[in-house]
N, C-alpha and C positions, 0 to 999 in steps of 0.2 A: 718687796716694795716695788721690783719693777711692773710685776704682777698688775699690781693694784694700779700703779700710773696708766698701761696702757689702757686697764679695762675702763677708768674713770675719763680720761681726759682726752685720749686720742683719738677718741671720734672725734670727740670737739676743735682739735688742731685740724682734724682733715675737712671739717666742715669750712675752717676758714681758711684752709689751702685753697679749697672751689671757690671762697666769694673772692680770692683775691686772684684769681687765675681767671675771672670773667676781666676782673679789672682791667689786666695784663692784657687780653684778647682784645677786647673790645676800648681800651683806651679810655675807661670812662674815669669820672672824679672815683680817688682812691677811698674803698671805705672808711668811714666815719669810727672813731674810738670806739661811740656806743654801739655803731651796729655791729663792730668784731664782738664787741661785748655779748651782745644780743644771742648772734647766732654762737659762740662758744659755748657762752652757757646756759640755753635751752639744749642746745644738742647733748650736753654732758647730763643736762635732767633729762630730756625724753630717751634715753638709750638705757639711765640708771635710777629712776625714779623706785624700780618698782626689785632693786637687784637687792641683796645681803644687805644687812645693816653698817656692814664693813667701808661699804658705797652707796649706799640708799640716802645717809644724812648729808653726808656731803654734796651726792646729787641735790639734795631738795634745797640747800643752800645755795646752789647754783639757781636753783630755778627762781628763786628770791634774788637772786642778783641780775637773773634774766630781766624779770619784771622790772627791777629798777631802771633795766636800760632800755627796755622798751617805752618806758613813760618821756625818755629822752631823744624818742625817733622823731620824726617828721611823719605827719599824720598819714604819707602817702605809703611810708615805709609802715606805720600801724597797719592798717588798710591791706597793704601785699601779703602781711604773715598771714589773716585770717585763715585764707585757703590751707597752705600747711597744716597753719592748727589743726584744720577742723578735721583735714584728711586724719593727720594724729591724733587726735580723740575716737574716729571712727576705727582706727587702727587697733589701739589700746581700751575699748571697750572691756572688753574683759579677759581673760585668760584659760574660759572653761571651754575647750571644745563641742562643735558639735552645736552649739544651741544658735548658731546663726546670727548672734547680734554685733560682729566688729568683722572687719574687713580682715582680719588673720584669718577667720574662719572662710575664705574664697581665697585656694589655693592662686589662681590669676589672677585674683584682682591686688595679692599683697606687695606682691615686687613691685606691680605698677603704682602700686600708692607708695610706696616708699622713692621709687623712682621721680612721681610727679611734685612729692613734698620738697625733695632735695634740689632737684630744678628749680623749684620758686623760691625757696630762697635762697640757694648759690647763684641763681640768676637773675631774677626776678628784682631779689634786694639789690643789690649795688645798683644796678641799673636806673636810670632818669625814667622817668614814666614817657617821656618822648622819645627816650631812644627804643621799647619796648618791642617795635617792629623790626627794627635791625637786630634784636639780639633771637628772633624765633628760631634760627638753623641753631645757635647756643643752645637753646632751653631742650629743643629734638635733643639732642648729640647728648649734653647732658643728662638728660630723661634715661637714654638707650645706654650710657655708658654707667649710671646708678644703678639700675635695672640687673645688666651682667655682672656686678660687684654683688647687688641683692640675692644672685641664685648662686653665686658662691656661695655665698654665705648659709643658704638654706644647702648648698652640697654637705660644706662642714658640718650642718648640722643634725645630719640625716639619724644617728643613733638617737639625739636627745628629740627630737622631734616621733620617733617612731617610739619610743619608751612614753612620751606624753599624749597621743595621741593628736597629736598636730598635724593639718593636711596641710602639704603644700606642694608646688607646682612641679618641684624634683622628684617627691613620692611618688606623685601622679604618670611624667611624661617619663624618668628612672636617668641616672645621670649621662648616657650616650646622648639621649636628644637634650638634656639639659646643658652639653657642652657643645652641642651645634648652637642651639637659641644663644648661649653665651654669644659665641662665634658672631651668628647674627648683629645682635645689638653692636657690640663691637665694632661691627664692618660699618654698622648706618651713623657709628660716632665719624669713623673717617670719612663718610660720605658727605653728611654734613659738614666737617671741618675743612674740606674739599671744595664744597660751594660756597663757604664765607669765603675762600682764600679768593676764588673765582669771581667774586660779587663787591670784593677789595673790601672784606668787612672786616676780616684779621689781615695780618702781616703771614707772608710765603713762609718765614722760618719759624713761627709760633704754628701754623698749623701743619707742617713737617716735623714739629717735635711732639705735635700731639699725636699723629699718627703713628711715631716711633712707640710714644708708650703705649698707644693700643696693641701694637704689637708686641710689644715686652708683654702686657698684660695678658693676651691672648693664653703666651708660653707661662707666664708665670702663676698666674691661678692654678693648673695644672699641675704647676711642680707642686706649691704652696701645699695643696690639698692633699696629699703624701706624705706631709710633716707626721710625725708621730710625737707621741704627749700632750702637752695641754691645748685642748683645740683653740685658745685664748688667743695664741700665738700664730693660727692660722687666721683668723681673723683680722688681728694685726696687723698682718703681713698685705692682707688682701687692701683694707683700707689703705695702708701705705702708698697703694698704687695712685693712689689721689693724691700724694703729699709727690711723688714722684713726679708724675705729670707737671704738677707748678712746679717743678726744678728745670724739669726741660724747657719748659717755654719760656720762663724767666732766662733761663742760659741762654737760648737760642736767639731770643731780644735784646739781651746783652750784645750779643756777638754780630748781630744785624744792626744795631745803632751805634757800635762802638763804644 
């Protein structure tokens, strides 16, 4: 049972860990019912639409619950998903290697589609279409810090991907330089989180805590990826680091505003 809860629903908790961890950052109106709605359960569809029937029907019942709450966005917040989708349609085209027609099949281009989907709407959504300028060191940071969670992800997945003929970016560069690029993205999340602090666009102790979990993170994919048994659980572990980060920065606001 617990099985099945992470694989179906914990992306979708970590999805709206990110929109409410922009909130926290950037102080903006807290997200709306529907749109936690929205992004929960599209992300629980597009991660399981296509998994076991165990999780396929219930996926597709999210994605119908999705749609009913996106009928109740604000046309600006319709309008923002577009991009996502479309990257995610481009992404999910199909599943047969080799024939070139969806962005799985370009090893570099899949972390960054997955990286630029999850920016826009962990950031992109919550946010005022005026304040959209103030939030671009966000969306960077965000982007760079999906990105390294994305090639974990393809670390873990290096036997089932090499068994299916999937190319991807870890196969290609092998995991020493997959765990520097890691490193990289990482470093340009605290860079960024650095020059909001410096631009007085977050608070000193929300971007001191986000730096702390880039470095936990750093250390902790590395251990993570050493787990033995169900790779389910390394995965788990990995996305937790998003559910993580909104702890700390929520603490750290706590403890700066009293």
């Amino acid at each position: 049972m617990a099985r099945w809860f992470f694989q179906l629903f914990w992306i979708g908790v970590c999805a709206t860990a990110m929109l409410w961890q922009t909130h926290l950052l950037l102080n903006t109106p807290a997200p709306s019912f529907w749109l936690c709605g929205f992004v929960f359960s599209a992300t629980v569809f597009a991660y399981n639409f296509s998994a076991p029937p165990r999780r396929r029907w219930p996926a597709w019942g999210f994605g119908l619950l999705a749609g009913f709450c996106f009928l109740e966005l604000t046309v600006v917040h319709q309008l923002t998903v577009f991009l996502p989708a479309l990257i995610w349609l481009l992404y999910y085209d199909r599943y047969r290697p080799g024939q070139g027609t969806g962005l799985r099949d370009y090893p570099a281009l899949k972390p960054v589609a997955i990286a630029l989907a999850w920016a826009g709407v962990t950031v992109l959504l919550p946010v005022p279409l005026q304040a959209w300028t103030g939030a671009v060191l966000l969306f960077v940071g965000r982007a760079a810090f999906i990105f390294a969670l994305a090639l974990a992800y393809d670390l873990s997945d290096q036997p089932y991907d090499i068994r299916h003929g999937l190319n991807t970016l870890v196969l290609k560069i092998g995991p020493r330089q997959t765990f520097r690029l890691i490193d990289v993205a990482l470093l340009l999340t605290a860079l960024c989180a650095g020059a909001q602090v410096l631009f007085g666009i977050i608070e000193l102790a929300a971007g001191i805590a986000l730096c702390i979990s880039l470095l936990f993170s750093a250390f902790a994919i590395r251990w993570m990826l050493t787990w033995t048994g169900w790779p389910g659980w390394r995965k788990a572990g990995i996305d937790g680091l998003m559910v993580l980060q909104l702890l700390l920065i929520w603490i750290s606001l706590i403890l700066e505003r009293g």
